[in-house]
PDBQT receptor file of N, H, CA, C and O in Angstrom, charges set to zero:
ATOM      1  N   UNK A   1      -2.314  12.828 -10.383  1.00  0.00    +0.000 N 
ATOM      2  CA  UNK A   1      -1.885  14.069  -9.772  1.00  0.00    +0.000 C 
ATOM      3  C   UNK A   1      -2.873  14.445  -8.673  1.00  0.00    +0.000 C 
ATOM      4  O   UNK A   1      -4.065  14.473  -8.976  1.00  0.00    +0.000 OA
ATOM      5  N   UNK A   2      -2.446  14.778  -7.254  1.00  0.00    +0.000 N 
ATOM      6  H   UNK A   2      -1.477  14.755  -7.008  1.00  0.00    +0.000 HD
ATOM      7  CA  UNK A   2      -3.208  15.324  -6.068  1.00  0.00    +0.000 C 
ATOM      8  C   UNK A   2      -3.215  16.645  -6.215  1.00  0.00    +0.000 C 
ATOM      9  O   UNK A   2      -4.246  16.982  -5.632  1.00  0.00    +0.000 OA
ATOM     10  N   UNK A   3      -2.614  17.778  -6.707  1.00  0.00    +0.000 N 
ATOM     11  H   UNK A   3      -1.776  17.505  -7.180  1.00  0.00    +0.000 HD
ATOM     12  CA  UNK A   3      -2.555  19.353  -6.601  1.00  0.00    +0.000 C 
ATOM     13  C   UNK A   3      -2.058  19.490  -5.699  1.00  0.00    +0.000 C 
ATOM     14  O   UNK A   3      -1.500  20.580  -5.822  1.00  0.00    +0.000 OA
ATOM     15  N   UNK A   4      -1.688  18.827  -4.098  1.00  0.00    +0.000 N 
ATOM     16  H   UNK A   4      -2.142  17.941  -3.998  1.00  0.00    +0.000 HD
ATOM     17  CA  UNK A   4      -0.607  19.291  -3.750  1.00  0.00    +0.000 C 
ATOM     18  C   UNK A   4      -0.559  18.267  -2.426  1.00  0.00    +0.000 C 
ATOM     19  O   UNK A   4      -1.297  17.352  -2.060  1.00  0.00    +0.000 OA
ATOM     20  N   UNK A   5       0.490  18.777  -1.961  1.00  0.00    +0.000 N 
ATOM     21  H   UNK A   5       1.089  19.521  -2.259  1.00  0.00    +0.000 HD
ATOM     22  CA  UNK A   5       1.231  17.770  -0.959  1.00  0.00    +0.000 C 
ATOM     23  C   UNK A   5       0.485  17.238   0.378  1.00  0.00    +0.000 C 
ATOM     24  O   UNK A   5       0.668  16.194   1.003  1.00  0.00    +0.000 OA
ATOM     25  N   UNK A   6      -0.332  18.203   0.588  1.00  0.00    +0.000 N 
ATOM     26  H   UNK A   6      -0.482  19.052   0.080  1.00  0.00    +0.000 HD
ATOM     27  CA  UNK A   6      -1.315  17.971   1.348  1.00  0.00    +0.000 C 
ATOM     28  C   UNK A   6      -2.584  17.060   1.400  1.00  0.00    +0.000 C 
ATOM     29  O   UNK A   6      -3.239  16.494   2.275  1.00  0.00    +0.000 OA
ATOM     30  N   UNK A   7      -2.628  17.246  -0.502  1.00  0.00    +0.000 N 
ATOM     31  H   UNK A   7      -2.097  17.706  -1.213  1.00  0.00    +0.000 HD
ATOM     32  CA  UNK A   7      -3.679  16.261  -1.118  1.00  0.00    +0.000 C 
ATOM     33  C   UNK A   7      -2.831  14.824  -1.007  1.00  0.00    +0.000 C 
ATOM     34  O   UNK A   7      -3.435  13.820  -0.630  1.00  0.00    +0.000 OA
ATOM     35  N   UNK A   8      -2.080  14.790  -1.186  1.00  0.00    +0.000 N 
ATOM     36  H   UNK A   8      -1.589  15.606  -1.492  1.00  0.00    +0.000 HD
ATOM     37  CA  UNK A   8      -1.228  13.653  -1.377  1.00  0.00    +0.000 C 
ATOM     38  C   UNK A   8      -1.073  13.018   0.038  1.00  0.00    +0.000 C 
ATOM     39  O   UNK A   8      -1.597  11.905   0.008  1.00  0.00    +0.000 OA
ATOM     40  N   UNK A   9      -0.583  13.283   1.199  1.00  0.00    +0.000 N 
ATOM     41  H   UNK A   9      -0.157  14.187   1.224  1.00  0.00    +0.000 HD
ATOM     42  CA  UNK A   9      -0.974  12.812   2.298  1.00  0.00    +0.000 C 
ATOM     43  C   UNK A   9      -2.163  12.378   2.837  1.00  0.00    +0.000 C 
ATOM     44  O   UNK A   9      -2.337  11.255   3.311  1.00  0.00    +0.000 OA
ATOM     45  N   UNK A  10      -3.173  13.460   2.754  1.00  0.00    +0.000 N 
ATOM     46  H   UNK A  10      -3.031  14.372   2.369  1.00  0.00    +0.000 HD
ATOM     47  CA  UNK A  10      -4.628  12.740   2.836  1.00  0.00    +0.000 C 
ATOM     48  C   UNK A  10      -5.226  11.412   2.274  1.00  0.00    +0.000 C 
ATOM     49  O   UNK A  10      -5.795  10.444   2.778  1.00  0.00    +0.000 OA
ATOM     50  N   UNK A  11      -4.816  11.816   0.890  1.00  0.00    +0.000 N 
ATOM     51  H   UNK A  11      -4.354  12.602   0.481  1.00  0.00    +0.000 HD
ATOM     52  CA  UNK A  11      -4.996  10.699   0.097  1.00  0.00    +0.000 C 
ATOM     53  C   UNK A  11      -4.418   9.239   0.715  1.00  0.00    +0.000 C 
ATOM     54  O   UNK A  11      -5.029   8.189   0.914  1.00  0.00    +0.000 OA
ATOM     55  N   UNK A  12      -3.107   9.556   0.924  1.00  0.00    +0.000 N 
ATOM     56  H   UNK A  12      -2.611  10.409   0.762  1.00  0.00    +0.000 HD
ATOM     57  CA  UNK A  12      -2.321   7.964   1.565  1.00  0.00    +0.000 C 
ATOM     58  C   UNK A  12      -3.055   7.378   3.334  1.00  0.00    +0.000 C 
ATOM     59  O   UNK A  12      -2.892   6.336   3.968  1.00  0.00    +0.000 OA
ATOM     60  N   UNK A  13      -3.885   8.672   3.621  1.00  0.00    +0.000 N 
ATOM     61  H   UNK A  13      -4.017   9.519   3.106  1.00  0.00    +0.000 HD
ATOM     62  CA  UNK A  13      -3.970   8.037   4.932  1.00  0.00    +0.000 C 
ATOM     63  C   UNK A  13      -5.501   7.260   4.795  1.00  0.00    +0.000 C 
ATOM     64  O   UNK A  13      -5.964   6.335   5.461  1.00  0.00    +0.000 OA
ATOM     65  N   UNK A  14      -6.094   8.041   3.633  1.00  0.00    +0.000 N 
ATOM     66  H   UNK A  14      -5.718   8.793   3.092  1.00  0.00    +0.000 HD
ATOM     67  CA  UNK A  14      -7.647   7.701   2.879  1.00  0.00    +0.000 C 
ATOM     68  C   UNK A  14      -7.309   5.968   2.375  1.00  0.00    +0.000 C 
ATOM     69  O   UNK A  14      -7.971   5.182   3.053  1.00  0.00    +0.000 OA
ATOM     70  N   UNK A  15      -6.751   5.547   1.723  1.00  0.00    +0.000 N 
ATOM     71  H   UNK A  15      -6.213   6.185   1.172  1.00  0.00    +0.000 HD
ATOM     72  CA  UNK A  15      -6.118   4.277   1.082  1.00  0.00    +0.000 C 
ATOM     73  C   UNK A  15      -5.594   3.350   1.743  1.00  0.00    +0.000 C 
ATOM     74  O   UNK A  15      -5.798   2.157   1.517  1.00  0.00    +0.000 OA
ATOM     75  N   UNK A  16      -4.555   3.987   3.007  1.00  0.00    +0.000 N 
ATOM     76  H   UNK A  16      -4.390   4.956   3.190  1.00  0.00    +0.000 HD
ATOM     77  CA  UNK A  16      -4.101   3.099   4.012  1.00  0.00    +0.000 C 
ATOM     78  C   UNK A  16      -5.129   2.610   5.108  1.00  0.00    +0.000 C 
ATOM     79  O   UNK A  16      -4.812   1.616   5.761  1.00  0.00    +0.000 OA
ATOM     80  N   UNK A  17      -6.156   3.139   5.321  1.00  0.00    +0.000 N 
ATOM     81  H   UNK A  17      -6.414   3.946   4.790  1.00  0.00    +0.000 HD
ATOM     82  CA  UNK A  17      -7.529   3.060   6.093  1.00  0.00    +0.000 C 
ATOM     83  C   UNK A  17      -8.625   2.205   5.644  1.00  0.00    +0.000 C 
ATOM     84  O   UNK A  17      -9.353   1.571   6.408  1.00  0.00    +0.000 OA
ATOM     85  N   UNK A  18      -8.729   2.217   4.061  1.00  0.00    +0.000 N 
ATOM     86  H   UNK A  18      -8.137   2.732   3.441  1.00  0.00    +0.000 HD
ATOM     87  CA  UNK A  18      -9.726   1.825   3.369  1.00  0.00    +0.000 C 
ATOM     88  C   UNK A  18      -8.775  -0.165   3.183  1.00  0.00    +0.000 C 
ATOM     89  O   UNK A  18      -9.326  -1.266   3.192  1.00  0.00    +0.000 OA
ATOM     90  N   UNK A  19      -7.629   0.102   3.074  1.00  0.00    +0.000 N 
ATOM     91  H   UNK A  19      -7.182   0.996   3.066  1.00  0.00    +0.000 HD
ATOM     92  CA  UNK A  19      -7.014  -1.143   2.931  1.00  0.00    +0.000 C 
ATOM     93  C   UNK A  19      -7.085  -1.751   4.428  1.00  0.00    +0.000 C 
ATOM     94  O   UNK A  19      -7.523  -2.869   4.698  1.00  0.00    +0.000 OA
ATOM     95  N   UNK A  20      -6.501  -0.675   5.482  1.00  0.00    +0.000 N 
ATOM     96  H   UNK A  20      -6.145   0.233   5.262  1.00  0.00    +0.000 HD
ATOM     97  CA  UNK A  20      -6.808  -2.040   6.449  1.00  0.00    +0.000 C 
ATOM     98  C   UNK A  20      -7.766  -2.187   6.803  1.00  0.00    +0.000 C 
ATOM     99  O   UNK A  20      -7.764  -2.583   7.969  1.00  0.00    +0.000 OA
ATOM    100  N   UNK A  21      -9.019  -2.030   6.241  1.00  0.00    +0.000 N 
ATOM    101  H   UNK A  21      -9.021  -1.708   5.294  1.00  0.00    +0.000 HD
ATOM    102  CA  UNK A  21     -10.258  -2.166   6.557  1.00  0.00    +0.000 C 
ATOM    103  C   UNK A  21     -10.602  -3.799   5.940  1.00  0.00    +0.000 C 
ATOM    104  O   UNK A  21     -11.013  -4.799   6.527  1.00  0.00    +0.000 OA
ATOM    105  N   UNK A  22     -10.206  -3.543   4.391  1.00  0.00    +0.000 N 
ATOM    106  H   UNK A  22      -9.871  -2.731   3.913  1.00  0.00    +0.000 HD
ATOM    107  CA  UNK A  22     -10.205  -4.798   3.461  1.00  0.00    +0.000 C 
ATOM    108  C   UNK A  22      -9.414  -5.853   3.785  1.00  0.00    +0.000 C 
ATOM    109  O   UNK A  22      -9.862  -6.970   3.524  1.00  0.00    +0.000 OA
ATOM    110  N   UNK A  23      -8.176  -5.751   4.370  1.00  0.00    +0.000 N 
ATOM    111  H   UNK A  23      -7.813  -4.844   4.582  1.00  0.00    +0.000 HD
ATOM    112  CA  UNK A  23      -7.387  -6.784   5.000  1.00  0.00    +0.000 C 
ATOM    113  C   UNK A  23      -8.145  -7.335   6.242  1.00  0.00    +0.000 C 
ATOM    114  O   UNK A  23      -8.201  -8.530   6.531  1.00  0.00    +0.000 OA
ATOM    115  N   UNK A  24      -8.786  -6.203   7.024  1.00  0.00    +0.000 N 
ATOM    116  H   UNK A  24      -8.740  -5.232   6.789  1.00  0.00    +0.000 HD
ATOM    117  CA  UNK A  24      -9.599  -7.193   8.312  1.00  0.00    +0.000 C 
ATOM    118  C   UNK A  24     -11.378  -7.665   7.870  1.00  0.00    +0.000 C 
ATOM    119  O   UNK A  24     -12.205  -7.793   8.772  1.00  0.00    +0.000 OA
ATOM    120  N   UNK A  25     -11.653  -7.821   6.796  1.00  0.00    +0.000 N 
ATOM    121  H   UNK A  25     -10.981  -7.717   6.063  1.00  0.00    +0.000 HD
ATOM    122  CA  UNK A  25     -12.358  -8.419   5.558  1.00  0.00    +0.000 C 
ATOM    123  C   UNK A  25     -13.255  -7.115   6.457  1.00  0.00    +0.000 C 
ATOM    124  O   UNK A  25     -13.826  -7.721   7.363  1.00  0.00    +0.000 OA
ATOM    125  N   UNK A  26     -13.600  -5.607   6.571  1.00  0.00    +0.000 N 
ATOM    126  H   UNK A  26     -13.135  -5.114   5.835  1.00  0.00    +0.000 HD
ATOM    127  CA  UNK A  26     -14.112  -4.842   7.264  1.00  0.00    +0.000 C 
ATOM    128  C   UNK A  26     -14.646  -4.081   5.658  1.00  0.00    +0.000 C 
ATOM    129  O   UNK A  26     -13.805  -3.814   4.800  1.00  0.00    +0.000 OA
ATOM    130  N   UNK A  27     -15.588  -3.907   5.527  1.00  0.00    +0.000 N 
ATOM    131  H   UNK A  27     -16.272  -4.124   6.224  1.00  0.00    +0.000 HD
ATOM    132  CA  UNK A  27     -16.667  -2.800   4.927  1.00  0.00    +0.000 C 
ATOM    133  C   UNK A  27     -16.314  -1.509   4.775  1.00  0.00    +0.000 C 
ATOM    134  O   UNK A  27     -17.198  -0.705   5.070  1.00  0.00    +0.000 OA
ATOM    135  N   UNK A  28     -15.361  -1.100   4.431  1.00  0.00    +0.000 N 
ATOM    136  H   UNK A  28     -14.643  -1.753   4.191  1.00  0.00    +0.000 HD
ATOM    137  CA  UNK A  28     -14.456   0.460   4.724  1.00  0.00    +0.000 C 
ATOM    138  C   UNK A  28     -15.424   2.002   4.647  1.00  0.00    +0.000 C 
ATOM    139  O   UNK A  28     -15.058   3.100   5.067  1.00  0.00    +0.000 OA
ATOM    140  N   UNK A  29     -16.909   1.616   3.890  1.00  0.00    +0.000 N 
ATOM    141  H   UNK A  29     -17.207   0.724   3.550  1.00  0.00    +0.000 HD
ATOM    142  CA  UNK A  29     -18.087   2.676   4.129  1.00  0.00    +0.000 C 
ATOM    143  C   UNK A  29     -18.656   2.483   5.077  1.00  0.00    +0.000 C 
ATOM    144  O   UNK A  29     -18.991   3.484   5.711  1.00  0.00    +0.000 OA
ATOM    145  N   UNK A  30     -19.129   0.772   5.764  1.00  0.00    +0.000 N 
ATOM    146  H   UNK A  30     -18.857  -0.041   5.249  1.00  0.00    +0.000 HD
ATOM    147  CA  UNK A  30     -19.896   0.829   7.290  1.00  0.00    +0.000 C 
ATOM    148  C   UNK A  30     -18.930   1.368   8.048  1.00  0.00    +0.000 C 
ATOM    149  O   UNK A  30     -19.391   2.380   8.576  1.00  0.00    +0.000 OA
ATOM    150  N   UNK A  31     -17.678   1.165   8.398  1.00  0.00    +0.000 N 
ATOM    151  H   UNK A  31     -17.303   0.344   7.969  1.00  0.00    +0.000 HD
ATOM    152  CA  UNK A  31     -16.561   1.284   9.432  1.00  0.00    +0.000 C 
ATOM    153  C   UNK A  31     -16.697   2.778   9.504  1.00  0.00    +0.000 C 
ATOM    154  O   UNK A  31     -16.919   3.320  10.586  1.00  0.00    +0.000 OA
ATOM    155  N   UNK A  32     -16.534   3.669   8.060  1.00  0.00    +0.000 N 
ATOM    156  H   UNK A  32     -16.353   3.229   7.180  1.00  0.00    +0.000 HD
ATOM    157  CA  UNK A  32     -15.905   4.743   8.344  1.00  0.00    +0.000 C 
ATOM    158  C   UNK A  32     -17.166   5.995   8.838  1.00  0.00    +0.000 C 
ATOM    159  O   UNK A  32     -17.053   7.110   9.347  1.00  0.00    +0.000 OA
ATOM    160  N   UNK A  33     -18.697   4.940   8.280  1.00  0.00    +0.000 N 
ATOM    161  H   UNK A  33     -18.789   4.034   7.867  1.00  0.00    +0.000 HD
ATOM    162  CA  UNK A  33     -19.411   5.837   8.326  1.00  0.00    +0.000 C 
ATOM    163  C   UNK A  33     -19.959   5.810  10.093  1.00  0.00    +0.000 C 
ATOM    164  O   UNK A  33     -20.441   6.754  10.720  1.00  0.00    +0.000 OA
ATOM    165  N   UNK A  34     -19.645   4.176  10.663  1.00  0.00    +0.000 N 
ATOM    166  H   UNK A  34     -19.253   3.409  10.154  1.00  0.00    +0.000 HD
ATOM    167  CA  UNK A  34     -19.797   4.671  12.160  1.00  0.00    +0.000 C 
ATOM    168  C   UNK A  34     -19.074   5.195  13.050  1.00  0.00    +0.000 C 
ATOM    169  O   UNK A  34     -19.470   5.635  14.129  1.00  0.00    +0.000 OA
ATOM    170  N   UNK A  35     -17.857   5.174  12.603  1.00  0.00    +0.000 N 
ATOM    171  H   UNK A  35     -17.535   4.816  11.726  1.00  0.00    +0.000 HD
ATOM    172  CA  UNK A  35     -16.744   5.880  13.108  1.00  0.00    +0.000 C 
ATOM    173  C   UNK A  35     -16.823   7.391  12.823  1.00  0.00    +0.000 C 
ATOM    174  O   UNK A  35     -16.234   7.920  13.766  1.00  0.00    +0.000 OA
ATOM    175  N   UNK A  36     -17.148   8.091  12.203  1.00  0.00    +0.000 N 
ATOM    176  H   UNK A  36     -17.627   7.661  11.437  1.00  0.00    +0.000 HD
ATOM    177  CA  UNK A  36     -17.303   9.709  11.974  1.00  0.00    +0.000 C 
ATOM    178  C   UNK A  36     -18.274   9.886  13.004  1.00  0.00    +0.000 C 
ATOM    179  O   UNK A  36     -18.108  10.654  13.953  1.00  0.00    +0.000 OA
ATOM    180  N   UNK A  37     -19.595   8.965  12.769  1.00  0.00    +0.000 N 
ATOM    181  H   UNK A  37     -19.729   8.342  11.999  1.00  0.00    +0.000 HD
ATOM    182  CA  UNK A  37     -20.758   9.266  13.948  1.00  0.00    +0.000 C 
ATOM    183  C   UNK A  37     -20.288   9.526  15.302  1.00  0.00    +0.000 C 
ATOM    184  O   UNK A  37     -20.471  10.550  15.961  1.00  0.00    +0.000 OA
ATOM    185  N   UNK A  38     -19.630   8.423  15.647  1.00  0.00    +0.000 N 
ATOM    186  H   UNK A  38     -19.481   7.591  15.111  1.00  0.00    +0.000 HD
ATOM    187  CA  UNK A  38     -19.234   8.228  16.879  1.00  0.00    +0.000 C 
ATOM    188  C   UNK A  38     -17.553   8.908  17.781  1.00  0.00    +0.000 C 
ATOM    189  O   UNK A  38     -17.106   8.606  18.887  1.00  0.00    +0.000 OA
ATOM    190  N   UNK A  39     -16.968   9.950  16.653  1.00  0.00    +0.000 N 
ATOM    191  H   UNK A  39     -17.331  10.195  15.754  1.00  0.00    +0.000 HD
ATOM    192  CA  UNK A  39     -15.624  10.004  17.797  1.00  0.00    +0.000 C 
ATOM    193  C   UNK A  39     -15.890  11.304  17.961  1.00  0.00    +0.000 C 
ATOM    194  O   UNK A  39     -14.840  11.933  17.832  1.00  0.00    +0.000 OA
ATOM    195  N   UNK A  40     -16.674  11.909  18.154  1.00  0.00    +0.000 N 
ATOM    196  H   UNK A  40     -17.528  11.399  18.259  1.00  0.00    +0.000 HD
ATOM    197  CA  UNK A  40     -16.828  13.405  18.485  1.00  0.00    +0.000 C 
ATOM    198  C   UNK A  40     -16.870  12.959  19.972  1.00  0.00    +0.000 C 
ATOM    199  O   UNK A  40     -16.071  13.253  20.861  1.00  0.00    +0.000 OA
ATOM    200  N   UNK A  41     -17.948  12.205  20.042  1.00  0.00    +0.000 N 
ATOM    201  H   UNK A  41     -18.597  11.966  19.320  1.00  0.00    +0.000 HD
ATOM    202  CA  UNK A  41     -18.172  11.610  21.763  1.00  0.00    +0.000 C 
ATOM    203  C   UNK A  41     -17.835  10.317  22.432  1.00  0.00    +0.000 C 
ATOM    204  O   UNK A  41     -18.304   9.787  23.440  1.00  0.00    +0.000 OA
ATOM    205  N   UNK A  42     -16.840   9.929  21.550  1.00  0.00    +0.000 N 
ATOM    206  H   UNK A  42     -16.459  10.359  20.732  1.00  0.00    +0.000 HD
ATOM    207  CA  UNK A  42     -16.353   8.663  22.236  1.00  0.00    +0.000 C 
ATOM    208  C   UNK A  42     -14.964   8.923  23.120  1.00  0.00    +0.000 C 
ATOM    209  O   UNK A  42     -14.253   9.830  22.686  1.00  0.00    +0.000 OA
ATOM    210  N   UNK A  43     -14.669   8.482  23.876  1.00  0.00    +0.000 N 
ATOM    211  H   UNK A  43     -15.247   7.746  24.228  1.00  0.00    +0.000 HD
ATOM    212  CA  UNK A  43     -14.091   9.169  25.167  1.00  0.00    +0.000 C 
ATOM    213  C   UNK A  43     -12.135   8.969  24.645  1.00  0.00    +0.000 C 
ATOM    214  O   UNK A  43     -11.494   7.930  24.479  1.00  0.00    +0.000 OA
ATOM    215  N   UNK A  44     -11.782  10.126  24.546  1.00  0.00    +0.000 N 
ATOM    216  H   UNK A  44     -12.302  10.969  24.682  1.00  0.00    +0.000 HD
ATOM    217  CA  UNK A  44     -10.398  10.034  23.931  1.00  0.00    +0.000 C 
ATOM    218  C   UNK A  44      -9.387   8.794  25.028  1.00  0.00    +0.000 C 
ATOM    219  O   UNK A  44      -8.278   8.379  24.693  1.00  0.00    +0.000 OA
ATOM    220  N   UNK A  45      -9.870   8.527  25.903  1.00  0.00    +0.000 N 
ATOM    221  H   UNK A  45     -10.771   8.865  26.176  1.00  0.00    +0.000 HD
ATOM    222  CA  UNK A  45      -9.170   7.525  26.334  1.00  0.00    +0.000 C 
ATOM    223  C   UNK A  45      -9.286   5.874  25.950  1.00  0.00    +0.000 C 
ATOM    224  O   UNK A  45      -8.606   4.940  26.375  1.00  0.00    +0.000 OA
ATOM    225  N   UNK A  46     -10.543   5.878  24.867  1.00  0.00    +0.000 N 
ATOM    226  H   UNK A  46     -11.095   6.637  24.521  1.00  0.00    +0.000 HD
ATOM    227  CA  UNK A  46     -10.644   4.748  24.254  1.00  0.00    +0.000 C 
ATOM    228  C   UNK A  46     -10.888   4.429  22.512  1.00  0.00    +0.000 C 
ATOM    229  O   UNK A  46     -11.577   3.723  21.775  1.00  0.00    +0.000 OA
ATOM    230  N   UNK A  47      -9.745   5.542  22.446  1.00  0.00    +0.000 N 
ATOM    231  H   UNK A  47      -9.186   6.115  23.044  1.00  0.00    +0.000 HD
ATOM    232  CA  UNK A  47     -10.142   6.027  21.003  1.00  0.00    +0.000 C 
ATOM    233  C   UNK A  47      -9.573   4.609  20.214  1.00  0.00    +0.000 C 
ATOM    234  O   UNK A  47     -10.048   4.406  19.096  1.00  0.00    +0.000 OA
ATOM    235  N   UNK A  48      -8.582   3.626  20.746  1.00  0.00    +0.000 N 
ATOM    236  H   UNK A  48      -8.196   3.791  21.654  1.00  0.00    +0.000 HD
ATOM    237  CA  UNK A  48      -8.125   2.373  20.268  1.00  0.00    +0.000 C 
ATOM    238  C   UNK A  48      -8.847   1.780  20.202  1.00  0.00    +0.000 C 
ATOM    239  O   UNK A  48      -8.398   0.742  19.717  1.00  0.00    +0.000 OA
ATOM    240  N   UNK A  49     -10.042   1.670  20.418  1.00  0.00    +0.000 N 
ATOM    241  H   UNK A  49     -10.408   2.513  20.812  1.00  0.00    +0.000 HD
ATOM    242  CA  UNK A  49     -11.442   0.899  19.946  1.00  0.00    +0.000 C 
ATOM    243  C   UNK A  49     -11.879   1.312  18.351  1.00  0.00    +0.000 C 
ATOM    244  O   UNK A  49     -12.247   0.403  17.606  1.00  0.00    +0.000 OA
ATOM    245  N   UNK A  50     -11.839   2.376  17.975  1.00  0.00    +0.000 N 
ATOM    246  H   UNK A  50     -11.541   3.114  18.580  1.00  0.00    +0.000 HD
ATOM    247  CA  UNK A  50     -12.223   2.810  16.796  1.00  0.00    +0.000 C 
ATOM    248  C   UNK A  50     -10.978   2.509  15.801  1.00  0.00    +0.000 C 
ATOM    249  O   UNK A  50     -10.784   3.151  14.769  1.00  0.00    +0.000 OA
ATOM    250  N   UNK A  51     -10.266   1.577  16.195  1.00  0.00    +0.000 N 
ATOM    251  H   UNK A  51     -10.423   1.055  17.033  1.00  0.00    +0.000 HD
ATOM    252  CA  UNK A  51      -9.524   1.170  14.693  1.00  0.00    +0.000 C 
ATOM    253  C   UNK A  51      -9.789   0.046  14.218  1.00  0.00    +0.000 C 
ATOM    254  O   UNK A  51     -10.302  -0.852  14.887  1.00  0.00    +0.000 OA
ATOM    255  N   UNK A  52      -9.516  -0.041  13.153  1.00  0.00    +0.000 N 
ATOM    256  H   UNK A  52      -9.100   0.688  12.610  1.00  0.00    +0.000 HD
ATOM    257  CA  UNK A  52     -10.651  -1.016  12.236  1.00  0.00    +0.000 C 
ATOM    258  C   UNK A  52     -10.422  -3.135  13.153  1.00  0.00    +0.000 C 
ATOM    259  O   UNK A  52     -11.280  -3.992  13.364  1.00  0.00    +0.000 OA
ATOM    260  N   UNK A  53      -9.150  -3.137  13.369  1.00  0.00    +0.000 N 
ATOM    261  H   UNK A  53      -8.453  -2.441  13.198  1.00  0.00    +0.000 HD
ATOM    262  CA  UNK A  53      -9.164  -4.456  13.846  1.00  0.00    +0.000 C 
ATOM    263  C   UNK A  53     -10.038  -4.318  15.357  1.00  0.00    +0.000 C 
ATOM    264  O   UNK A  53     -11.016  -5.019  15.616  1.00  0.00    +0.000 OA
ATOM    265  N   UNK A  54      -9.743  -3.774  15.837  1.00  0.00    +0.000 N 
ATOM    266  H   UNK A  54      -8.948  -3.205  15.627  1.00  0.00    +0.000 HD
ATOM    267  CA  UNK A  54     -10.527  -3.416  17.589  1.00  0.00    +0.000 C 
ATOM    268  C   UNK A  54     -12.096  -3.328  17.065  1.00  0.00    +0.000 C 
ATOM    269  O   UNK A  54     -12.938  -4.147  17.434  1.00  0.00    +0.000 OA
ATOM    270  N   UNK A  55     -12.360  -2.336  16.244  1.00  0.00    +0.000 N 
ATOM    271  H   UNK A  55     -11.676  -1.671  15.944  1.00  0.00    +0.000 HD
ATOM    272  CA  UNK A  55     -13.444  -2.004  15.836  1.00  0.00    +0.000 C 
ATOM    273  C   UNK A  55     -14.366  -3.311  15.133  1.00  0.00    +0.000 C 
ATOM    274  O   UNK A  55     -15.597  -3.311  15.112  1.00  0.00    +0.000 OA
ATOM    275  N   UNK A  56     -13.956  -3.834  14.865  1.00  0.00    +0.000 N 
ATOM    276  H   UNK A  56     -12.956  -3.834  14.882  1.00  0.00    +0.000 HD
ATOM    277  CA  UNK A  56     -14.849  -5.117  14.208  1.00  0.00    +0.000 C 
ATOM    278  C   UNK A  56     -14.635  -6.275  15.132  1.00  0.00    +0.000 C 
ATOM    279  O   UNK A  56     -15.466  -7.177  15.030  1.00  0.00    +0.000 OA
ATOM    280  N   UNK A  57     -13.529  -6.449  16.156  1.00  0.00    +0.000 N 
ATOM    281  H   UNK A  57     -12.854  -5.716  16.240  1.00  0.00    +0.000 HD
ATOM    282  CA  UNK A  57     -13.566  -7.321  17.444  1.00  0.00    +0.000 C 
ATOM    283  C   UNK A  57     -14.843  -7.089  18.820  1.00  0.00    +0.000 C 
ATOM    284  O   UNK A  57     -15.203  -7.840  19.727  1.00  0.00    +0.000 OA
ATOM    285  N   UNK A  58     -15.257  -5.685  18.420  1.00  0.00    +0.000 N 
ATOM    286  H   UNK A  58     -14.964  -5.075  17.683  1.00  0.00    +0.000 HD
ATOM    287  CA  UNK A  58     -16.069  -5.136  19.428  1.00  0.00    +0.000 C 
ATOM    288  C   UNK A  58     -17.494  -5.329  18.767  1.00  0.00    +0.000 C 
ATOM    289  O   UNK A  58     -18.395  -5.821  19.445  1.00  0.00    +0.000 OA
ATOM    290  N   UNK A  59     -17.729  -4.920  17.353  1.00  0.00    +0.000 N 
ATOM    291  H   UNK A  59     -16.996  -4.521  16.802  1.00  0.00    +0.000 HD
ATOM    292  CA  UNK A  59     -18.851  -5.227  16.929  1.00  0.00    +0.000 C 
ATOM    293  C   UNK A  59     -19.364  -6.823  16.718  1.00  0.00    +0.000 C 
ATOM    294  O   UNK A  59     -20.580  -7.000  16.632  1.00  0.00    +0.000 OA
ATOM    295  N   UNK A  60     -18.592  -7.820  16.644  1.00  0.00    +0.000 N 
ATOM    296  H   UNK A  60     -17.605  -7.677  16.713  1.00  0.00    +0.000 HD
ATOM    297  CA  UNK A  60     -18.619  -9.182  16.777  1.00  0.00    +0.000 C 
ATOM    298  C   UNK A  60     -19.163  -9.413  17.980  1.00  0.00    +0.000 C 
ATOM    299  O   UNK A  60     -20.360  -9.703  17.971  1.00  0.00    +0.000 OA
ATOM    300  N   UNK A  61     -18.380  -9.345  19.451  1.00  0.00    +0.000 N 
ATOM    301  H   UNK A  61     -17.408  -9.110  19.459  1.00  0.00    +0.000 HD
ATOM    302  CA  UNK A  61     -18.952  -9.178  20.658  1.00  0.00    +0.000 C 
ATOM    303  C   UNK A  61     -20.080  -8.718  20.843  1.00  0.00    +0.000 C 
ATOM    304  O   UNK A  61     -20.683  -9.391  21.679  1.00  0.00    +0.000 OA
ATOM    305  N   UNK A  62     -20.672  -7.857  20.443  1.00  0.00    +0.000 N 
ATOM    306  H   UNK A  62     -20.182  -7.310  19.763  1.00  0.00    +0.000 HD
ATOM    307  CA  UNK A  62     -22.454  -7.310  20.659  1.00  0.00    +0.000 C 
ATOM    308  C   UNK A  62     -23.473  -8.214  20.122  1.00  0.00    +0.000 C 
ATOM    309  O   UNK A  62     -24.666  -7.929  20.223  1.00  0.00    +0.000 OA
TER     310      UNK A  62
C-alpha cells in the first residue's frame, strides 16, 4: 500500500528509473546521486544527457 495516488506514481517513476539504470548495467545511487547534484545547473537544453543511457555514454567518454 502507497497511501495514495500520488505515492503510487512517484513510486512507479522511482522503480522505472532505478530499473533503467540496472538494464544499462548503471549504479542507480551513483547515477541518481550525480544527477540531483547537477540539474539545478545543467542547461535545460541538454537535459537529454542526464538520462541514464546518455548519461553513462558521456561518463565512458571522459
Amino acid at each position: 500500500m502507497l497511501g495514495s495516488e500520488l505515492g503510487g506514481r512517484t513510486a512507479a517513476v522511482l522503480y522505472t528509473l532505478i530499473g533503467t539504470c540496472r538494464a544499462n548495467g548503471i549504479n542507480p545511487h551513483e547515477y541518481i546521486a550525480d544527477v540531483l547534484t547537477r540539474i539545478n545547473t545543467h542547461p535545460y537544453s541538454k537535459l537529454a544527457e542526464l538520462l541514464p543511457h546518455n548519461w553513462q555514454r558521456l561518463r565512458q567518454q571522459k
